[in-house]
N, C-alpha and C positions, 0 to 999 in steps of 0.2 A: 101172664095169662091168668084171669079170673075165672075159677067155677068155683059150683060149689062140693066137688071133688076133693078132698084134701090131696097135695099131692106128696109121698110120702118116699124117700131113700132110704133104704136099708142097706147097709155092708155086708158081705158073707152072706147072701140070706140065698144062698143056691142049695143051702141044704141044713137041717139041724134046725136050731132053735130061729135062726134068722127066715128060713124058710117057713117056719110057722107063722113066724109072726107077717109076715107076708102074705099068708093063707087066710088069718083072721082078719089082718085090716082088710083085704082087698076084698073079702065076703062081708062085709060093712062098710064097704062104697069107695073105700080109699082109692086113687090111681097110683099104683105099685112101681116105684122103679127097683128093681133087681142089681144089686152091685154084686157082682160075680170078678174074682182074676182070672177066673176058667170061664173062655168062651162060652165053649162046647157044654159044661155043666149047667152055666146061667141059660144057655138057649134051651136046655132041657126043664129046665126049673120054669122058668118065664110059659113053654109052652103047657107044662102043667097047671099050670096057675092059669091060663086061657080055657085049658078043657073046663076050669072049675065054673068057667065065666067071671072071669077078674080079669081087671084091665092093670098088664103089667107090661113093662118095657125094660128090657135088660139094658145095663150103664154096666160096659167092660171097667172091671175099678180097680186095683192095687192099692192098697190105704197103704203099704210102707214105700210109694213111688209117686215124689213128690209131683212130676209131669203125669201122672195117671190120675192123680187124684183131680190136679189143676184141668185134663182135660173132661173130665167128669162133668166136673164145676161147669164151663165152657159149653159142653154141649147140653146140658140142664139150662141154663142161661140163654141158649140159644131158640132151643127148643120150646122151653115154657115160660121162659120169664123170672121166675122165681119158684123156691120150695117151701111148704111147708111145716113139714117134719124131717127131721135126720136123725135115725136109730143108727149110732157106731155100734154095731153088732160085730163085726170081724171080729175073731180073737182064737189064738190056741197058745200053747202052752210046748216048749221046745226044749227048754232044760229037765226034764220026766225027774223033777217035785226032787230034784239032787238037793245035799243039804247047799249052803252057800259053802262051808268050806273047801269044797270039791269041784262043785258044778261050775262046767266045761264055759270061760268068758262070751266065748263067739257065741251060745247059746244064749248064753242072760238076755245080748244083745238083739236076738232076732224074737226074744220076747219082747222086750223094750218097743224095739222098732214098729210090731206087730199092735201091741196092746196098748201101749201111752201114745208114740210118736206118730201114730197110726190115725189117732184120735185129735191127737191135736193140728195135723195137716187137714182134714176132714173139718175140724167146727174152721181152721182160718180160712178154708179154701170155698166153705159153701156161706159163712156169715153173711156177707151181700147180699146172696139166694135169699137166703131165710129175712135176713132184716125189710126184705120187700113184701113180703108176706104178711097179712092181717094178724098171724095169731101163730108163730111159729116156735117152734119145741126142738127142743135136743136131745133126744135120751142116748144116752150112753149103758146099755147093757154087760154087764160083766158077771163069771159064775168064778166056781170053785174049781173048774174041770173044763180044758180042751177038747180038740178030738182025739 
C-alpha cells in the first residue's frame, strides 16, 4: 500500500523514550504502528496517541520471540504491504551494571536476547517489508540506561 504517509514500527514504544518517539512522528504525519509485548499497555499507549489525533495501530510484538516477531512481520505484510521505517527501540538492562566477574550468566543472557538478538530477528523478519518500500530506514536506538 502506497501513501504518502510514512509508515513507521516502533519496538517498546508503549512507554519511555519509544513512546516519544511515537508522539513526534505521528504529530508529523507519520502512520504509527505501536510494538507493545503488553497488550493492555500498548492499547493504552495507541489510545493516547489517538486522543493526540495520530493514526496509530498497536502490533502485539515480543522482539526476543522469534514467532511473535515473524507474526508481526505477517500481519504488517498483510495489512499494508510494506514498511517504511523500523526504530528497534525495545531495550532494558537485566544484569543491574554487575561487574562481569560476578554477574549472574542467565542475566547477561536476557540482555543479549533483549538487546542484540532482539534486533537482529526484527531487521531479518521485516527486511522484505522495508525492501519494498521507496525510501526505507532502520534506526536502531540504544542508551546508557534501561528502565
Amino acid at each position: 500500500m502506497t501513501t504518502a504517509q510514512p509508515l513507521t514500527l516502533i519496538t517498546g514504544a508503549n512507554r519511555g523514550m519509544g513512546f516519544e518517539i511515537a508522539k513526534e512522528l505521528g504529530a508529523k504525519g507519520q502512520r504509527i504502528l505501536l510494538g507493545a509485548r503488553n497488550a493492555e499497555k500498548g492499547t493504552q499507549a495507541v489510545e493516547q496517541l489517538k486522543q493526540s489525533g495520530i493514526d496509530a495501530t498497536l502490533i502485539p510484538l515480543d522482539v526476543t520471540d522469534k514467532q511473535s516477531v515473524q507474526a508481526a512481520a505477517d500481519r504488517i505484510a498483510t495489512d499494508y504491504g510494506s514498511l517504511d521505517i523500523l526504530i528497534n527501540n525495545a531495550g532494558a538492562v537485566f544484569d543491574g551494571r554487575q561487574q562481569p566477574s560476578v554477574v549472574n550468566t542467565d542475566q547477561m543472557r536476557q540482555d543479549f536476547d533483549l538487546n542484540y538478538f532482539g534486533v537482529v530477528y526484527m531487521c531479518q523478519a521485516f527486511l522484505p517489508l522495508l525492501k519494498k518500500a521507496p525510501k526505507a530506514k532502520i534506526i536502531n536506538v540504544s542508551s546508557m540506561m534501561g528502565p
